[in-house]
N, C-alpha and C positions, 0 to 999 in steps of 0.2 A: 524606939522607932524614931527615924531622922525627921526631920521637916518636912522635908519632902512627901516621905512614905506617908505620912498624917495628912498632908493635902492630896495627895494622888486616893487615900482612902475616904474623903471625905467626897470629891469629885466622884469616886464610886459609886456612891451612897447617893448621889445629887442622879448619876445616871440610872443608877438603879429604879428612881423614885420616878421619871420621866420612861420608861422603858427603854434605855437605848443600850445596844450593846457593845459599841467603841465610840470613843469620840476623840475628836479630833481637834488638837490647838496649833494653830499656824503661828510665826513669827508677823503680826499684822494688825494693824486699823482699820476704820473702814476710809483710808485714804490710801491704804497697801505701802503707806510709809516704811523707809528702811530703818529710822531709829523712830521709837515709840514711845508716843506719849504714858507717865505712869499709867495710864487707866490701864491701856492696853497692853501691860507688860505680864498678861496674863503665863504664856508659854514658859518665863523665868521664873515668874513664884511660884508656878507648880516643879519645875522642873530644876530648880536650885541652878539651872545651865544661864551664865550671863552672857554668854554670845548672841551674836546680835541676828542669826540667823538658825533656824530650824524647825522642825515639826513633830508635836508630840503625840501619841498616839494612844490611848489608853484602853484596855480592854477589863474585863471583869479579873482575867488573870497574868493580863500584862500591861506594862509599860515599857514603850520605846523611843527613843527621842533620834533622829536623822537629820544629820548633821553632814557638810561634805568637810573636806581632806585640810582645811583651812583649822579648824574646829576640834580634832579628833583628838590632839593632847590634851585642849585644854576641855572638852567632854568628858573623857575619861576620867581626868580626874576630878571636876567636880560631880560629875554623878558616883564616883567607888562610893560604897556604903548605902548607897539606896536602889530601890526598887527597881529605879530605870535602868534600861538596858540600853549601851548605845551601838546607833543603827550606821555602819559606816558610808555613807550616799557613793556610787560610785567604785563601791568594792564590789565584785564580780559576785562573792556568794551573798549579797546582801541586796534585796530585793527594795525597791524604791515604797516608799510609806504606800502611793498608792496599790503597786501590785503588793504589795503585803497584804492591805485590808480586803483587794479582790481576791486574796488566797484561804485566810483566813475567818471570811465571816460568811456567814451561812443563810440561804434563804429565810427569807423574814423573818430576820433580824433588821435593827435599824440605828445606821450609823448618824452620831451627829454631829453638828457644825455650828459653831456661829459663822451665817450667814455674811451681817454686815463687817465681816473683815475677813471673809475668804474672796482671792480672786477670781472672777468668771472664767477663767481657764482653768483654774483648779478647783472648780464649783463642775464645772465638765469633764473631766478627767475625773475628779470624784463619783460622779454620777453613773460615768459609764462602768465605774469598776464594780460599784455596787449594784448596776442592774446586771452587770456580767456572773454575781454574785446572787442573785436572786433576793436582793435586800434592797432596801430603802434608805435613800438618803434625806435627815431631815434637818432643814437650815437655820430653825427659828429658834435653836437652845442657847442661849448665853448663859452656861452653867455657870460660868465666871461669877454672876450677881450671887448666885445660890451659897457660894463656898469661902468666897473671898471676902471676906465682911470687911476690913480696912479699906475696901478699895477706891482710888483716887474719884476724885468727879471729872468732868472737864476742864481742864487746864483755863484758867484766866487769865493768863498775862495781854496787856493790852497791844492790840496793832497801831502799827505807825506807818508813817510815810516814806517811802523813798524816793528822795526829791532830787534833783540836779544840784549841782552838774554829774554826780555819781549816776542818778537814773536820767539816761541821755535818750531813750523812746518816749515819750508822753504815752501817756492810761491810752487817751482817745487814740491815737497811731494803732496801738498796741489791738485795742478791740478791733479799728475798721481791719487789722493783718487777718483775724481771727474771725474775722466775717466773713471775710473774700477766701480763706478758705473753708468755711460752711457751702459757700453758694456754690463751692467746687465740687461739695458732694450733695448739694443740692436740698440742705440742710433748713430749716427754720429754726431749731433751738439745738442747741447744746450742751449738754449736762460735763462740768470739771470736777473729777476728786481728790486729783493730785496736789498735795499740798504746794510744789513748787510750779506749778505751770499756774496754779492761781497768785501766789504772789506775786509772778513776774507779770502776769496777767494786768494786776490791776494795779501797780508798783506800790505793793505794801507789803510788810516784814514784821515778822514776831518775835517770838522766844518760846512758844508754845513746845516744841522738838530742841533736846539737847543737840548743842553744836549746829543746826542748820534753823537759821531764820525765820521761819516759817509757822503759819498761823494755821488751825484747824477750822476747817469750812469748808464749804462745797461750796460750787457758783453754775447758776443757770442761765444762757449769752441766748439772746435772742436776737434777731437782727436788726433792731432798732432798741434795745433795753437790754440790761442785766439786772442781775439779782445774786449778793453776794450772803452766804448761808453762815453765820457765826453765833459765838454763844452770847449772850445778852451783856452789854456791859465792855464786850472790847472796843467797842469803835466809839469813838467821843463824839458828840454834836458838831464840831468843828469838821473832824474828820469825815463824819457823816454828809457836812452840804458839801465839801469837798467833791465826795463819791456822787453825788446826785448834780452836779453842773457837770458831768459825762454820761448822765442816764446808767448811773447804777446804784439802785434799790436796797437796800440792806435789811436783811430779815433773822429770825430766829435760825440756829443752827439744824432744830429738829423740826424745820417748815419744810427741810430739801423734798423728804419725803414726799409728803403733801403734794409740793409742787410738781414733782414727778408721773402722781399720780391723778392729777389735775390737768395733763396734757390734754390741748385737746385730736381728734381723729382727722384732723388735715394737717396737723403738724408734725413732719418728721423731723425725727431727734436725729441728732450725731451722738455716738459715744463711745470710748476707746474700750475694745473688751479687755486690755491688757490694761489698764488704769480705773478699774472699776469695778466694786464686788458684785458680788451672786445677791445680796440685799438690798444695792441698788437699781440691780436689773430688774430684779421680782419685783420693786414698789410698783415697776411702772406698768398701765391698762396694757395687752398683750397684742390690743387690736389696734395700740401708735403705733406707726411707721417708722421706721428705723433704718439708720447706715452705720455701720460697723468703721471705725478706722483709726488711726491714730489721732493724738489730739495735735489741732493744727500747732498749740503753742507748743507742745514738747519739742517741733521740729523748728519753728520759729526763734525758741530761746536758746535752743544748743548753739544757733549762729549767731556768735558776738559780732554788734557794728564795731568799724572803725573806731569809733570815741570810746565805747564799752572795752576796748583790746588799749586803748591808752589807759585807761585806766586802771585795767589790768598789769599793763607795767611798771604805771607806779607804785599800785599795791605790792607786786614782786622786789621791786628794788626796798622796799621799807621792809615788808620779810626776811628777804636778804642781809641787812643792817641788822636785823633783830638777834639772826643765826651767826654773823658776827660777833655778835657781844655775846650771845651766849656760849659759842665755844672758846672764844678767846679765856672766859672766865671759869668756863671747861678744862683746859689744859692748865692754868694756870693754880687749878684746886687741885687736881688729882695726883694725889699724892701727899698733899698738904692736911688735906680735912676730909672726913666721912663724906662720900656720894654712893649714894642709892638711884637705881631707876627712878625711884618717888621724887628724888633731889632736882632729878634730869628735867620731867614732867613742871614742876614747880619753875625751875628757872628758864627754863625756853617759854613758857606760858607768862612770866615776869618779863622777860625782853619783848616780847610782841606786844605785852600790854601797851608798854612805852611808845609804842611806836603812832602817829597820827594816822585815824580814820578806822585803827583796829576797835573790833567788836567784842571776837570772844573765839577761842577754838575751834576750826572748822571740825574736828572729831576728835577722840577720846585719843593724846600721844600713845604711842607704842613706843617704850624704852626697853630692850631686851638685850641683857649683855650674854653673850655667847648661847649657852641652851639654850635661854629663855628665847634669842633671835629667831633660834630656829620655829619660830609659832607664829604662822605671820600674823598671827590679830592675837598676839600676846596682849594683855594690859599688869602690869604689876598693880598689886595693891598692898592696904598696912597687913595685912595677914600674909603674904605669900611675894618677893620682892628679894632681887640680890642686890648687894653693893657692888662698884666697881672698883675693881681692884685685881692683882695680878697682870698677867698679857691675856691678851684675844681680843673679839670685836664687838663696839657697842653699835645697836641699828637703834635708830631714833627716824620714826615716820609721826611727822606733825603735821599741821597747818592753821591759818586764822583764816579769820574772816574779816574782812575789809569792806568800809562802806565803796570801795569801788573795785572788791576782785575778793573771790575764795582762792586761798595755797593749798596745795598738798606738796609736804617733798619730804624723802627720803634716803638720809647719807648713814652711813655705817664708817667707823671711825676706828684706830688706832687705839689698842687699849696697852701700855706697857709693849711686847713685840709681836705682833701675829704672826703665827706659822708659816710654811710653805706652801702648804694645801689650803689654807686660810685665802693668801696671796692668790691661789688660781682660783680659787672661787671667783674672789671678789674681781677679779681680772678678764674672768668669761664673762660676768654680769655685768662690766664695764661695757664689753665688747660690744656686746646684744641693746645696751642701753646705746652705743656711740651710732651702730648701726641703724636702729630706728628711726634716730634723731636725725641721719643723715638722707634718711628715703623721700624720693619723689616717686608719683602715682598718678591718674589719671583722675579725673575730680568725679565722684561718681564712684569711688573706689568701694566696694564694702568693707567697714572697717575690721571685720573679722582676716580678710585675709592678709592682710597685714601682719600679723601675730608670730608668723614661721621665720618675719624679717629678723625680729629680737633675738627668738629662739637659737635660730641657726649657728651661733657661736656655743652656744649654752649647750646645743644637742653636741657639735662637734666634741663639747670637752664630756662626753657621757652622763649629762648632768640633763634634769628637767626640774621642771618648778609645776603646782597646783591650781597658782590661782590666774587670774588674767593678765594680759600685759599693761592694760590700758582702760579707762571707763573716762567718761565724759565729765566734767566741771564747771558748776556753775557759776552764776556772774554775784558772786553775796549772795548764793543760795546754794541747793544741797553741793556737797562735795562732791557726791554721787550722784549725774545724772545721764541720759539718754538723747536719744535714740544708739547715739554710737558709742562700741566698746570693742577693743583690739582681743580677741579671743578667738580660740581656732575653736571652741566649746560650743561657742555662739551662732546663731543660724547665720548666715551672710543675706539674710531680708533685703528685700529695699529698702527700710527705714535706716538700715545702717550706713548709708552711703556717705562717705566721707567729703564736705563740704565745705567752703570756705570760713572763716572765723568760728569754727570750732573750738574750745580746748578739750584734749584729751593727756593723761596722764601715759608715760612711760614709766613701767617700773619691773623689769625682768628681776627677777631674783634666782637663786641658790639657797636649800634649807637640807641641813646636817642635821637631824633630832637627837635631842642631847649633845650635839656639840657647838653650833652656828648659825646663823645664817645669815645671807648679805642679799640687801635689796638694795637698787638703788633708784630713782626719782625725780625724772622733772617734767612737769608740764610741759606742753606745746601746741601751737595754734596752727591750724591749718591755712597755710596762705597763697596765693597765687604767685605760681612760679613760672611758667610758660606754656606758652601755644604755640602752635604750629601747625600745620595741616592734618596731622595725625591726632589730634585733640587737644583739650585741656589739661594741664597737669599741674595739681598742688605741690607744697611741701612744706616741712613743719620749722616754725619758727621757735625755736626754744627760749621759755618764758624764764624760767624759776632761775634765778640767779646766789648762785651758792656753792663753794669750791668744795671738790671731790676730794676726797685724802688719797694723794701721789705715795702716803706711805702704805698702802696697802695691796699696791698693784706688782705684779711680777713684768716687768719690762720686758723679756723676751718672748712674751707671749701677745705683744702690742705690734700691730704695721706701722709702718711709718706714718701712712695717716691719717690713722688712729690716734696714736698721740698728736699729730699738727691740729688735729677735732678740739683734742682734750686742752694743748695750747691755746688754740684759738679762744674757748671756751671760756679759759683763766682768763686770759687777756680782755673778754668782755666784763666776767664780773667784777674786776678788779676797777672795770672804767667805769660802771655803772656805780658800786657800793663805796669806794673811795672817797665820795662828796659825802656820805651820810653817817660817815663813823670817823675816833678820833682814837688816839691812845694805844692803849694795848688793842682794840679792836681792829684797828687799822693796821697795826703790825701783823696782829695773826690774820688777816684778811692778805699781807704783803708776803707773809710768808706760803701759804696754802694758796698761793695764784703763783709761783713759781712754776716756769718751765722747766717739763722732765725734757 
């Protein structure tokens, strides 16, 4: 019996003992965080699957794990050999986890959940499938404590300050923004669970979450006071009068509760139902008044100031310098000495170190030479990992984090001679990337419809790609965030509306399984381009400063310009990174900013 099959039987045995007859593990906290603290990394230790997204399902006589199109190779193969069965999300015969469980579970029966890390959409959607089902949904099982005897405590590392000139809003600015939009929905208190709308919240920064800054806590804003929720022991005395000469309180992690349910019946709450679980809902008396809406600062912190967007570029151009020295030392190995993906990860992670203001990896590098490319959330490890060597194309998606900006960027690289069909890949996903980069829009835009912009070279060459084009980036916090994301997937809401001092990522790709694949990547900020009678219109400034390999493009398949984009392009990063590197770095920075 594998690992797995022994935990997925023991979780049995834990359901069986509570009477339930499916349960259910989401990818989650109770802050719906996208990377998860060890406690919560329950969904991976039952399910041997280390992707950072899916949901497990477990019944008496099944296990299935749903997973979308991102995930499926690398599912595959680490569930062969065990029990689980994988669920492809978005394959036509393959029925979404919830109408699955509305198919297959039977009048009372009783499916469970842990509550405090399912989101209140998927706490409703749950709910209705089981009452469509004539079952009961019940939220208070955290089989997890029952089965998982190693399992982590709460994360301790301590919080600190983000101080100036990097944090260029003050705490106090920041809460009266978060007030005035309370009193807009006409709010007295407001419950936060999102780990990065509370740091930027209250400009403090952790390590609690790999790769993303970020401290575990709730915060409760009232309109003269706050109350920040954390575990005993992170915030220091110093820190402490710090937070209280801006009226904000600090209390035990596991007081939120309490506090929630301690409202009292003339105070309506605010609270994001997409930022906040079915655990946190239910603490609170059912007869406070309440406004459903998003949270003011998700919308507040997607919009970088002026000084925050300077800052941002100096962070890019020291990135930039980093990517420099690493591929210079890149080309100048290969061929000389053993390089592996592990090799790649190790020396781009060493060049950023070097660099002033860097922190630590905004997420986990992707080094994928050919096959492996094709998996767009590949990670090699010491078990499973190719060298590079022979021709084809290596894709490397990285980024740091900066006390004054998070990178994301990825370039796909010359390996010995790529193919023909190699070249028009990576030559449409130029195209779609050039295209993007070049769009203006009306400010207001939904960012979802955007998305066809990219596409539309990629569709022409008969090609499509799975995952988004674009998601939102924070300022030294997640890599990943919101409201806005370029995806034709995604509803075109209002919250998505495309605003000034945004950053969002560009990153069309192409994926050959088992043979390639090429993405490529750079940030860009939304900036004000022109008015005129007919409205306001943004356009994107492009951040990330890093030259594209000219060796892997098929020229006749470029307009004129297109390549004058891609000149223009060199010619800035070369004036930008040229001050900040010397030697060989500067030569292969002199050489890869050439005009085709």
């Amino acid at each position: 019996m594998s690992s797995t099959d022994a935990r997925i039987a023991q979780l049995r045995q834990a359901m069986s003992r509570r009477g339930l007859s499916a349960y259910v593990v989401p990818s989650s906290d109770p802050h719906l965080s996208e990377y998860l603290p060890a406690r919560w990394q329950g969904r991976r230790w039952l399910s041997g699957f280390t992707g950072s997204v899916g949901t497990l399902v477990v019944t008496a006589d099944f296990a299935g794990l749903w997973v979308d199109s991102r995930y499926w190779v690398q599912a595959e193969a680490q569930l062969a050999g065990t029990c689980v069965q994988l669920m492809k999300i978005a394959l036509a015969t393959t029925p979404g986890h919830v109408d699955w469980l509305a198919a297959n579970t039977k009048a009372g029966e009783v499916i469970g959940v842990d509550g405090q890390v399912l989101g209140l959409g998927a706490f409703r959607a749950l709910s209705a499938a089981a009452a469509s089902a004539g079952a009961v949904l019940e939220i208070r099982e955290d089989l997890l404590d029952d089965v998982w005897k190693d399992r982590a405590g709460l994360p301790d590392a301590p919080i600190y300050e983000h101080v100036a000139p990097e944090a260029c809003v003050s705490r106090a600015d920041k809460l009266a923004q978060v007030r005035e939009g309370m009193r807009a929905h006409g709010a007295d208190v407001h419950f936060i669970s999102t780990l990065d709308d509370i740091a930027w919240l209250f400009n403090l920064r952790g390590a609690d979450v790999d790769y993303n800054p970020v401290f575990v806590g709730h915060a409760l804003v009232g309109l003269d006071h706050a109350t920040l929720f954390v575990a005993d022991g992170k915030i220091d005395d110093a820190l402490r009068a710090v937070l209280a000469r801006d009226g904000v309180e600090v209390a035990g992690y596991a007081q939120a509760a309490d506090a929630l349910a301690s409202l009292e019946l003339d105070q309506k709450l605010l609270i994001d139902p997409a930022r906040v679980t079915c655990g946190v809902f239910h603490a609170m008396d059912p007869a406070v008044p309440r406004v459903e809406a998003i949270n003011p600062s998700t919308l507040l912190k997607s919009r970088k100031t002026d000084a925050e967007l300077a800052n941002v570029r100096q962070a890019m151009a020291q990135d930039g310098a980093a990517l420099c020295e690493f591929f210079s030392w890149f080309e100048g190995a290969l061929g000389n000495e053993t390089i592996t993906e592990l090799t790649i990860d190790e020396q781009i992670t060493a060049a950023r170190a070097r660099r002033p203001a860097y922190v630590c990896p905004s997420f986990a590098t992707i080094a994928g030479f050919n096959a492996n490319g094709a998996m767009p959330h590949y990670r090699a490890t010491q078990e499973s990992h190719a060298a590079i060597e022979g021709d084809g194309l290596l894709l490397i998606d990285s980024g740091g984090q900066y006390l004054g900006g998070t990178t994301d960027i990825t370039r796909v690289v010359a390996v010995g001679t790529p193919s023909a069909d190699q070249k028009v890949d990576f030559t449409l996903v130029l195209k779609g990337m050039i295209a993007l980069s070049r769009a203006s829009f009306p400010r207001g835009t939904p960012s979802p419809m955007l998305d066809a912009i990219a596409r539309a070279p990629i569709w022409e060459g008969g090609a499509e790609y799975g995952h988004g084009t674009g998601h939102g980036v924070g300022y030294f916090l997640n890599v990943h965030e919101g409201p806005q994301v370029i995806s034709y997937r995604a509803a075109p809401g209002p919250h998505t509306a495309m605003e000034p001092g945004m950053i969002t990522s560009n990153e069309p790709g192409i994926y050959r399984p088992g043979r390639w694949g090429v993405r490529i990547e750079n940030l860009v900020a939304n900036r004000a381009w022109l008015t005129s009678e007919l409205g306001e219109f943004l356009c994107f400034e492009t951040l990330t400063l890093c030259p594209i390999d000219t060796r892997c493009i098929e020229p006749s398949l470029m307009r004129a310009d297109e390549i004058a984009w891609l000149n223009d392009y060199h010619k800035t990063v070369f004036e930008r990174l040229s001050p900040l590197v010397e030697g060989e770095a500067l030569a292969w920075l002199e050489r890869r900013t050439a005009a085709i």
